[in-house]
C-alpha positions, 0 to 999 in steps of 0.5 A: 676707742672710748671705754664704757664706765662700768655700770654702778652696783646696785649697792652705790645706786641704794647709797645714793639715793637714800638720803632723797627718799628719807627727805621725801619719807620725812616731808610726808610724814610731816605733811600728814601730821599738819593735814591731821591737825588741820582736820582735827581743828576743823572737827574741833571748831565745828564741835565748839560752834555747836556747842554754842548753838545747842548751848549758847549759856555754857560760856558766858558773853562777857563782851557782849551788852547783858555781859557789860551789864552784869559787870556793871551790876557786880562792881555796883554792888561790890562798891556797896559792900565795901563802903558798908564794911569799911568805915574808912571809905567815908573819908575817901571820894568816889567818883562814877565813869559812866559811858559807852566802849569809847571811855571804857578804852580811853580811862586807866583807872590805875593811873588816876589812883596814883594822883597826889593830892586827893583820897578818890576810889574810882568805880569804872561802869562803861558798857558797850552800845550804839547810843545813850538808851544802852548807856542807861540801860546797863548803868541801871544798878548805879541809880537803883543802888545807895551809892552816892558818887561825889562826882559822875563823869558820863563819856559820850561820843555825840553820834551817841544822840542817834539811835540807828534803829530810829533812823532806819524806821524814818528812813527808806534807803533810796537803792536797794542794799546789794547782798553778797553772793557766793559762798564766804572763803571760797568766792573771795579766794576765786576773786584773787581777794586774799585778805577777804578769804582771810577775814572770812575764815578768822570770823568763822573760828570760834577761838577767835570770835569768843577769844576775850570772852575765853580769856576772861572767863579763863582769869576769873577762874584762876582767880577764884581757884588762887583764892580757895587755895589761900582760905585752904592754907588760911592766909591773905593776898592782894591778887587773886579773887581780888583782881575779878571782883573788886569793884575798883579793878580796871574796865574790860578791854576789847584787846584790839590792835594798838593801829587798824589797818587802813582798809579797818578805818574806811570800813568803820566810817562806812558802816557809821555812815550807813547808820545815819550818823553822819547826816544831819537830818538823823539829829531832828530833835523829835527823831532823837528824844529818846536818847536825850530822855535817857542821858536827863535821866542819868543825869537828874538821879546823879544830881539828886544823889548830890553828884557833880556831872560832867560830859565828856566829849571822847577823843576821836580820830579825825576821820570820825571827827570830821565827819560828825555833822556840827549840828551833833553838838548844838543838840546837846546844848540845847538839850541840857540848857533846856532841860536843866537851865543853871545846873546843866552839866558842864561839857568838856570837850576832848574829842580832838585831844589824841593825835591819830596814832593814839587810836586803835581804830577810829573811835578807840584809843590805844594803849598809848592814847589811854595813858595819854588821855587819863593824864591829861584828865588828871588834873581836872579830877583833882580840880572837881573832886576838892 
C-alpha cells in the first residue's frame, strides 16, 4: 500500500513561494516607475511644445534661415571689430566661403588655418536654403560691411539655379498629390510599418526636433558664464566666450549620421525630384533670372571690394549627381560669360571629388568627407591667396 506524503506546512508552502512574489513585487514596481516616467515625459514634451507655440522666441532657431542669418551677420561684424582693433590683421589675408548647407558641411576651417606657407583668417558665412536668392539674402552683411576679403569662395550645388517656389508657379502637377490619411504613429503601427511609427513619434519630440538648437544655445551660454567668471578673477583664456563669437570659429553643423540609411536617400532623391530639380525644362533661362540675378550680385560687390571669386562645384553623391540635368551647368556658364566676359569667375568643379561613404546623405559630406575635402582644397587656397 502506497503511502500519501504528508501534506506541506503551510510555513514551507510561505518559503517557497516567497522568492516568486518578491520578483513580481520588483517587476511591478519598476514597471510602474517606467509607466510614470513615460507619462512624465510625455506631460513634459506636450509643456515645451506649447510652450513654442505660445512662445516661439524663447528659444532661439539657430538652425533655422533667420538663425543662419544672424550667425552670419555676428561673425561679419566680429571680423570687423577685429581687423579695426588688430593692426596686426593687415598683413594677414582673408578669405570669405559664401555658400549654402552643402559648403557649410564640406569646409573645416581649422584644418585650412594649419596650412603652411601662407598668413590667411578664414570667415565661414554658409547659411542654409534651396537656392542662390537665399544665399544672398543671409550673406547681405558681407557686402553691406567694409570688409575687403582677398579671396571669396561661394559654394554652390547647381540645382541652387532653380527656385522650387518658381517652378511650382510654372507648373501644374499633372495627378493630384495623394494626401496621407490616418492618424501619425497609430495608422503606421496598424500597417506593420514599424519604422515609420518610429519616424513619426521622434518627429514629434521636442528634445529632438529642437536638439541642435538646444545644444547651441546650451554652449554659447556656458561660454558667456566661463567668460564672466575670467573677468570676475581678472584673467584671460583662449576658450570660453571666444569659441561662440570669434568670427574665425567653425560654421554650424547639422550634427547628422556619419552614413543615412538607404530608405533616407530614396527619400531625398524623391523630395528633390519633386521640386523640379531634376528636370530639364526647371533650368529655362527666364524661369531661373532670378537666381543668377543674385549670385551676379554676389559676385559684382566681391570683385568691386578687389576680391577674387571662384565657384565652387560641391561634392555630391553620385545619386544626387547623376541626376542633375547637363544643361545645370551650361546655364552657369553662360550666365557668368555672359555677364562678366573676361573677369568671370573661375569654376572648379568638385562635385564628384568624395566617394559616397564620404556622405552623410546625398548631398552632405561626413565628418570623413569634410577632412577629405578641406585637403583636397588646401593647395589651391595657397595657389589663390599668393
Amino acid at each position: 500500500m502506497t503511502e500519501t506524503p504528508p501534506p506541506e506546512a503551510p510555513e514551507q508552502l510561505e518559503k517557497e513561494t516567497a522568492p516568486v512574489q518578491t520578483a513580481c513585487d520588483r517587476i511591478t514596481g519598476v514597471g510602474r516607475v517606467l509607466f510614470g516616467l513615460v507619462i512624465a515625459a510625455l506631460i513634459v514634451n506636450v509643456l515645451l511644445n506649447l510652450s513654442s507655440t505660445l512662445w516661439p522666441t524663447w528659444l532661439p532657431h539657430k538652425m533655422s534661415g533667420t538663425g543662419f542669418q544672424k550667425d552670419i551677420t555676428q561673425r561679419v561684424n566680429a571680423a570687423e571689430a577685429a581687423f579695426a582693433s588688430n593692426p596686426e590683421l593687415a598683413n594677414e589675408k582673408l578669405a570669405v566661403f559664401l555658400g549654402l548647407s552643402s559648403q557649410r558641411e564640406s569646409v573645416d576651417l581649422a584644418t585650412l588655418t594649419e596650412l603652411d606657407g601662407i598668413d590667411a583668417k578664414y570667415l565661414g558665412l554658409c547659411g542654409a536654403g534651396a537656392s542662390l536668392a537665399t544665399m544672398q539674402q543671409q550673406g547681405a552683411a558681407l557686402l553691406e560691411s567694409e570688409l575687403k576679403p582677398d579671396l571669396v569662395i561661394i559654394g554652390i550645388n547647381l540645382y541652387h539655379q532653380v527656385d522650387p517656389l518658381v517652378i511650382a508657379q510654372h507648373k501644374k502637377p499633372e495627378t493630384e498629390e495623394v494626401q496621407e490619411t490616418g492618424l501619425p504613429i497609430v495608422s503606421p503601427l496598424v500597417k506593420g510599418d514599424i519604422r515609420k511609427a518610429y519616424h513619426d513619434t521622434r518627429e514629434r519630440v521636442w528634445v529632438y526636433e529642437r536638439r541642435r538648437d538646444v545644444n547651441t544655445v546650451i554652449t554659447e551660454n556656458l561660454a558667456s558664464v566661463n567668460a564672466g567668471l575670467l573677468q570676475v578673477f581678472n584673467t584671460t583664456s583662449q576658450s570660453g566666450v571666444q569659441e561662440v563669437t570669434s568670427p574665425w570659429r567653425e560654421m554650424i553643423r547639422i550634427d547628422g549620421p556619419e552614413k543615412a540609411s538607404e530608405a533616407t536617400y530614396n527619400a531625398q532623391i524623391q523630395s528633390y525630384a519633386n521640386r523640379g530639380l531634376f528636370e530639364v525644362e526647371s533650368y529655362q533661362p527666364d524661369w531661373i533670372t532670378a537666381e543668377h540675378d543674385a549670385l551676379n550680385t554676389i559676385i559684382k560687390q566681391s570683385q568691386q571690394r578687389g576680391a577674387k571669386v571662384v565657384i565652387m562645384l560641391m561634392p555630391e553623391h553620385s545619386r544626387l549627381r547623376e541626376s542633375v540635368p547637363t544643361v545645370a551647368m551650361q546655364r552657369l556658364k553662360t550666365n557668368l560669360d555672359q555677364t562678366f566676359g573676361d573677369v568671370a569667375p573661375e569654376i572648379v568643379d568638385m562635385r564628384d571629388a568624395l566617394e559616397d561613404d564620404k556622405f552623410s546623405d546625398i548631398s552632405h559630406t561626413n565628418r570623413a568627407g569634410r577632412m577629405q575635402y578641406s585637403k583636397l582644397i588646401a593647395p589651391m587656397l595657397v595657389e589663390w591667396l599668393k
